[in-house]
C-alpha positions as CSV (number, residue, x, y, z in Angstrom):
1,X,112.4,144.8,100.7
2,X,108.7,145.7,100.8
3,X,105.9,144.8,103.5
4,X,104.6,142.8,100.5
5,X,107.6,140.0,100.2
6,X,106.2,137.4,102.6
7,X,103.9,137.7,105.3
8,X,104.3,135.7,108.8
9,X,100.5,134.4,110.2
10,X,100.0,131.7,113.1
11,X,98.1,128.5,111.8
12,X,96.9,125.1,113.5
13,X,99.6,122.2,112.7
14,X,98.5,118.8,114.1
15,X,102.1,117.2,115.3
16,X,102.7,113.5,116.8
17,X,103.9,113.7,120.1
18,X,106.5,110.9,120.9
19,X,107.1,110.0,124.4
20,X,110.0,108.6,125.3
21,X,110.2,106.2,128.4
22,X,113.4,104.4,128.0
23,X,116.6,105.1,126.3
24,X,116.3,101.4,124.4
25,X,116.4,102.8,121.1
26,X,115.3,99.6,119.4
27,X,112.8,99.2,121.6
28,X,111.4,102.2,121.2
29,X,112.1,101.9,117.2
30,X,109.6,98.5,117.5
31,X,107.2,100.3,119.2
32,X,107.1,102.7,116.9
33,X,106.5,100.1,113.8
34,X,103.7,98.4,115.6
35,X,102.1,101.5,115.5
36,X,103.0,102.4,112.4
37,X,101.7,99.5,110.4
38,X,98.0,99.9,111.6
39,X,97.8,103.1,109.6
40,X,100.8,103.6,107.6
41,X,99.2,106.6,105.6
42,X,98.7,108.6,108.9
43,X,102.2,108.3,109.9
44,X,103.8,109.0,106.4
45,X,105.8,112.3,106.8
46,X,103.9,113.6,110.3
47,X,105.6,115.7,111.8
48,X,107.0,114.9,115.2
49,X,107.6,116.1,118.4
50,X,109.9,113.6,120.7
51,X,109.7,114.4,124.5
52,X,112.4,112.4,127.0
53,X,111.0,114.4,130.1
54,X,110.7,110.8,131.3
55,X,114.3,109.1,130.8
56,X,116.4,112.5,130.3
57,X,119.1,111.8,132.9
58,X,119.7,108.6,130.3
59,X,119.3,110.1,127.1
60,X,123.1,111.4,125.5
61,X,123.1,113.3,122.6
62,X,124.4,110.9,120.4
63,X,121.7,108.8,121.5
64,X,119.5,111.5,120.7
65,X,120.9,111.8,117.0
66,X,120.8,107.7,117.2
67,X,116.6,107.9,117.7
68,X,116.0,111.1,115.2
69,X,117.8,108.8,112.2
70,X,115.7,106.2,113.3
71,X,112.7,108.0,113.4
72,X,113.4,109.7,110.0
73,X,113.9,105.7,108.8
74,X,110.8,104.9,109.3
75,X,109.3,107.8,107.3
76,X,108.4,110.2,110.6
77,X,109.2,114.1,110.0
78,X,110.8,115.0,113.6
79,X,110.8,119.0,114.2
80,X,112.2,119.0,117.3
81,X,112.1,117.9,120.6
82,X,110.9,118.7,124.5
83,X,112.0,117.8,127.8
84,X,110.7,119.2,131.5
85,X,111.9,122.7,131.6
86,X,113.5,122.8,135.3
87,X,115.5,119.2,133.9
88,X,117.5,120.5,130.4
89,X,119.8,118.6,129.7
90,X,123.5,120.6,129.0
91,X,123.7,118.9,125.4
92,X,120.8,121.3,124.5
93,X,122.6,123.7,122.8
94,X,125.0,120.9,120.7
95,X,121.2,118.9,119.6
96,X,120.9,119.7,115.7
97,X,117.0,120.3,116.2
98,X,115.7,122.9,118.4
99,X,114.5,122.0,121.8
100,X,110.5,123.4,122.0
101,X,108.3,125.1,124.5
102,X,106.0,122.5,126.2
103,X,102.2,123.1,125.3
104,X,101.0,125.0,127.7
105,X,104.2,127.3,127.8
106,X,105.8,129.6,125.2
107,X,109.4,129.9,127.1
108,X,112.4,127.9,127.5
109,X,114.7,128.3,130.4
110,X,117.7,126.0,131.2
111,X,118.5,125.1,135.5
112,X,118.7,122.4,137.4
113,X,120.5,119.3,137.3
114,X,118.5,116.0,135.5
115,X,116.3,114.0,138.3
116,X,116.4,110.1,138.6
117,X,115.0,108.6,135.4
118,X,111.7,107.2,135.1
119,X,111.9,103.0,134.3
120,X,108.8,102.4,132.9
121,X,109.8,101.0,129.6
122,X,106.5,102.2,127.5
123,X,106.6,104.4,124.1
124,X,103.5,106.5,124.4
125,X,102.7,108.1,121.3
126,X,99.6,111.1,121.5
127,X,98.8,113.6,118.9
128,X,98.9,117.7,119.7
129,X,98.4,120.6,118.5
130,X,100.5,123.8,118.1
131,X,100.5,127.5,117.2
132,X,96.4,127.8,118.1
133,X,95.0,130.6,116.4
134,X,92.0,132.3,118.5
135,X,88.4,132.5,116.5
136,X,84.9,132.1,117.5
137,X,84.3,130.0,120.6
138,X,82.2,128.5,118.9
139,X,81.6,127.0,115.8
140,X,78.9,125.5,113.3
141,X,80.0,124.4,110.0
142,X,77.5,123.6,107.6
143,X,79.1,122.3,104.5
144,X,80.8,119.1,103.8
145,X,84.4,119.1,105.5
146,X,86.5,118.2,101.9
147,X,89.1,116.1,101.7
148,X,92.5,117.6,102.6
149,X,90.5,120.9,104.5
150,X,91.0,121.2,108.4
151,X,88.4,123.2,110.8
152,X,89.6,123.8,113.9
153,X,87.5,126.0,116.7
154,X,88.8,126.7,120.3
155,X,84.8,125.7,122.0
156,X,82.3,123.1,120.4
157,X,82.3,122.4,116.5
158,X,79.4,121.5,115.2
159,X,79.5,120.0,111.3
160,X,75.8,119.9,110.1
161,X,77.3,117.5,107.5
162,X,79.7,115.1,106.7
163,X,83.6,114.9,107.3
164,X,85.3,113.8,104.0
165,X,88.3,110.9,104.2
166,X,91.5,113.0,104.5
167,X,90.1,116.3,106.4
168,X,90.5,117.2,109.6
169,X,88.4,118.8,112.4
170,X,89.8,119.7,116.0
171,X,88.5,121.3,118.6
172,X,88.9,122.5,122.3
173,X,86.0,121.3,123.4
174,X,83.5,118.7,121.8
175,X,82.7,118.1,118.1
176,X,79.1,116.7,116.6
177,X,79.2,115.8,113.3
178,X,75.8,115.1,112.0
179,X,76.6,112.9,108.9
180,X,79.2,110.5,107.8
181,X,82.9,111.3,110.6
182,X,85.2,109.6,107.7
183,X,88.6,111.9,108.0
184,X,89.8,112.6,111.8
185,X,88.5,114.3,114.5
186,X,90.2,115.4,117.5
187,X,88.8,117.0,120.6
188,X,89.7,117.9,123.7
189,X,93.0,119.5,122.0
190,X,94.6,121.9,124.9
191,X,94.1,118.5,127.3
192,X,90.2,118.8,127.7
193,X,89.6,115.3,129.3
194,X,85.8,116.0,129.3
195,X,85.7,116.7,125.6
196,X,83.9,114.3,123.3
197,X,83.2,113.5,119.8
198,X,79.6,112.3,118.4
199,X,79.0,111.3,115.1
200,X,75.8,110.1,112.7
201,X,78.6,107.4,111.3
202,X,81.6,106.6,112.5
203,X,83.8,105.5,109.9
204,X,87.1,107.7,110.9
205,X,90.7,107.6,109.8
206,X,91.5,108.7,113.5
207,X,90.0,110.0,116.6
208,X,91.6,111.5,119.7
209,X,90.5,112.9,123.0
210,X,93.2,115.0,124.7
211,X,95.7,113.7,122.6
212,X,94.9,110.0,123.4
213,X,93.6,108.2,119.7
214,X,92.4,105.4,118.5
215,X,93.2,104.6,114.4
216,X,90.4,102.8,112.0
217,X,91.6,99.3,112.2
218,X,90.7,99.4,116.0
219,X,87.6,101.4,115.3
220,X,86.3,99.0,113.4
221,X,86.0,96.4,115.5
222,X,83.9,98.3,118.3
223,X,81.5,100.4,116.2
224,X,81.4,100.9,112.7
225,X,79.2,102.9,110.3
226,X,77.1,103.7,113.2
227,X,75.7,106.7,116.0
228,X,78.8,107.3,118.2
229,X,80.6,108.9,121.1
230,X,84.1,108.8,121.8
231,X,84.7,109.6,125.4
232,X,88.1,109.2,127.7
233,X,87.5,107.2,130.6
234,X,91.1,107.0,132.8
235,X,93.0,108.0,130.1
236,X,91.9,105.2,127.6
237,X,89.5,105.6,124.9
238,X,85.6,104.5,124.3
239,X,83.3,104.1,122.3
240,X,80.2,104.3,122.7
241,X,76.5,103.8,120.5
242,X,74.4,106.5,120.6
């Protein structure tokens, strides 16, 4: 075997995170339908991330298994799941998909015994991102963003022109696009709460401030083909003319 056979590189993957906040399976498999059927495209094969951090002390592993078939049912790509890393649960190592390191940590260690669930009976669903690769901190892009491309920069990104239907930009901090926003933009990526996104047009797929988003259908009926900002405000999205 020579150096030459394959090569292993980092790369930016945009996951859905899945939070988990009661161990109602079908409650949590109606949620996720709701959500679904705004933009069904978005959600076709994304891959997931499923954390029970919130409900672990319920959650068995065949309920576990129960919620990954369901999941996969409804056309969702799960990759794994996370839970808070001083509560693992002792199924861990029986689970058929690999438990993963939370964001902001690249280890797993197992102690202590589960605390009291959490009640609240809410499916909260976020995007994130994983595996950031380091570049520039920051960056100006001054072509149009093509359909299936993604641009990702860990400071500002500034696109001097449009974002095609089907790309992607992210970014730690802000992002200006100075044309048509028609793909999805996400800032605020590593949980940057100040982060914002401005655009000439907003006519997005999807836009998300520290993982919080807001799809087209809802988009349109706040602003639409107009100057924008996208700003979180206690943890729910706005938008905003320019």
């Amino acid at each position: 075997m020579s150096d030459n056979d394959f090569r292993l590189k980092g790369s930016v993957v945009t996951t859905v995170l899945l939070e988990v906040r009661t161990p109602n399976v079908d409650q949590i498999e109606l949620g996720l339908k709701e959500k679904i059927a705004q933009v069904p495209q978005f959600f076709d094969q994304v891959p997931l991330i499923i954390d029970i951090s919130a409900c672990v002390a319920d959650i068995t592993l065949e309920l576990m298994q129960t919620l990954f078939d369901r999941c996969r049912t409804l056309g969702l790509a799960v990759i794994g799941w996370r839970c808070a890393q001083d509560n693992i649960p002792a199924w861990r190592f029986d689970c058929p998909l690999p438990l993963l390191p939370n964001a902001n940590s690249r280890s797993i260690s197992a102690k202590a015994p589960p605390a009291a669930p959490n009640k609240d009976p809410d499916v909260v669903i976020k995007t994130v991102v994983e595996e950031i690769e380091v570049s520039q901190p920051t960056k100006i892009v001054t072509k149009p963003v093509r359909s299936g491309q993604q641009i990702y920069a860990p400071g500002d990104l500034v696109v001097m022109s449009q974002v095609s239907a089907g790309a992607e930009v992210l970014a730690e901090g802000n992002i200006h696009v100075y044309g048509a926003l028609r793909g999805r933009a996400l800032a605020g990526v590593k949980g940057n709460a100040e982060a914002r996104v401005f655009c000439k047009s907003l006519e997005a797929e999807l836009v998300a401030i520290a993982g919080n988003f807001m799809l087209s259908d809802a988009l349109q009926k706040i602003i639409w083909k107009d100057a924008a900002q996208v700003l979180l405000v206690d943890d729910t999205l706005e938008i905003a003319p320019l």
